[in-house]
N, C-alpha and C positions, 0 to 999 in steps of 0.2 A: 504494500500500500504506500501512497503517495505521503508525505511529509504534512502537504500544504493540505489533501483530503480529510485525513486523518482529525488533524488540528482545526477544521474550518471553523469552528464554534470559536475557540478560544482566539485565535488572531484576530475573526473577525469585534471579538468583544472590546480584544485590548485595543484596537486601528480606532474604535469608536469610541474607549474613554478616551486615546489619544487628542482626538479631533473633538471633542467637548472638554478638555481641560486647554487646548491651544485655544478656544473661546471664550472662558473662562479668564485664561491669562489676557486675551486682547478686550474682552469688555474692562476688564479692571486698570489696565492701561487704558484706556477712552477714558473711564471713570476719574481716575486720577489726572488726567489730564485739563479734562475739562473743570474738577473741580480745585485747580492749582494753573488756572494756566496765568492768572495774572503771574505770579513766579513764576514761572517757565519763561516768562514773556521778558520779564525785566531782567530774569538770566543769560537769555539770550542777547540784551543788551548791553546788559554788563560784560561779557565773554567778546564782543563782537569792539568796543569802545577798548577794552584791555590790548585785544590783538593788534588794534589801529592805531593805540597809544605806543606800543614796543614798535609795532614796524614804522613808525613816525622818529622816534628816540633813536632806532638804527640811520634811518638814513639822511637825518639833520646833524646829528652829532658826529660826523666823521672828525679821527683824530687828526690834530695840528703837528705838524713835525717841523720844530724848529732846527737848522742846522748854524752851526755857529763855529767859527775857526775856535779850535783850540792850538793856544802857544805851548810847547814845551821848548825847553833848552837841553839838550843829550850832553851836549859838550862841555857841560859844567858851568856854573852861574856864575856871573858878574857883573855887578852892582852898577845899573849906568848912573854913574854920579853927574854926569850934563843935566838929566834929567830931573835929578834931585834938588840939585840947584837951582834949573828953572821951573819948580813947581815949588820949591820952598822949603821942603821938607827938611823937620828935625829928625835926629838919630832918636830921639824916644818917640816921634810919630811914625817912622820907622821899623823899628820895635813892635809898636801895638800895630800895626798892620800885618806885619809878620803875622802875630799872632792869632789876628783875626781872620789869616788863611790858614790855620789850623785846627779852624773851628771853635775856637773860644768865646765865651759869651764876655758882654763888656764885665761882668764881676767876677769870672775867672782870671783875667787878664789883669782886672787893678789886685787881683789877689797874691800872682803872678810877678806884679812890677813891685808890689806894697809901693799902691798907692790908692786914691779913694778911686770910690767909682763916677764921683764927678768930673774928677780929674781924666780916666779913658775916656768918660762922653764929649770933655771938651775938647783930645784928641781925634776921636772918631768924628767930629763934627769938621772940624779942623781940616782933617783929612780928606771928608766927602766933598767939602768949599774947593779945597788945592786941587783933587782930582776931577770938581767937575760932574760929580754923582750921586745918588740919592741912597742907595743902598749899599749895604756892606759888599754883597756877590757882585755887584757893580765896581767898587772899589776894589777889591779883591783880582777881577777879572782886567781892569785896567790898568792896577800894579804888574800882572804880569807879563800883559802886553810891552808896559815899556821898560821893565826887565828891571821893577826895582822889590820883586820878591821872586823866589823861586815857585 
């Protein structure tokens, strides 16, 4: 006897709770849809404004790539003292620039000289007037240029 003869009752019973509980599952779905779709609704906007806000963020915000000459000296450093002279500079504003290409904060550096830290500021001030700059990385970046720090 056949497999599928044999069995007619039974397959045919389970095919048809199948196909009343896949009904079962799709009225409950409708149900819930319709009794949630305001939320559905406002999910789908929120989902839809997220996606358009990242892909927005991607393609306005491209990065900036600044290139900038860097100086070094291989050949071993020396002090253009022309320079020194015509910008002004004393051996202790000299000093604290050094130092503030080391990365020192102005109260590590008056700690450093034992001296106050009004006293670095009125150098660092000093310093950015003679070289012409507002920032330290500025100062810092133009001393090396004209090779009065390593």
């Amino acid at each position: 006897m056949n497999f599928l003869t044999k069995h007619k009752d039974l397959i045919l019973y389970g095919f048809s709770l199948a196909i009343l509980l896949f009904l079962l599952k799709w009225i409950e779905l409708h149900f819930v849809i319709i009794n949630h779709s305001f939320e559905i609704y406002v999910g789908l906007i929120a989902l839809f404004f997220t996606a358009l806000g990242i892909w927005l963020a991607l393609k306005l915000n491209k990065p900036t790539i600044i290139e900038k000459e860097i100086f070094t000296n291989k050949k071993g450093f020396k002090l253009n003292e022309i320079e020194v002279q015509k910008l002004g500079l004393s051996k202790r504003e000299l000093e604290v620039l050094h130092l503030m290409s080391t990365g020192l904060s102005n109260q590590e550096i008056a700690e450093k000289l034992f001296v106050s830290l009004n006293t670095i500021k009125t150098h660092a001030s000093n310093l950015f007037e003679k070289l012409d700059v507002k920032r330290r990385t500025q100062a810092i970046e133009k001393a090396k240029r004209l090779s009065l720090i390593e």
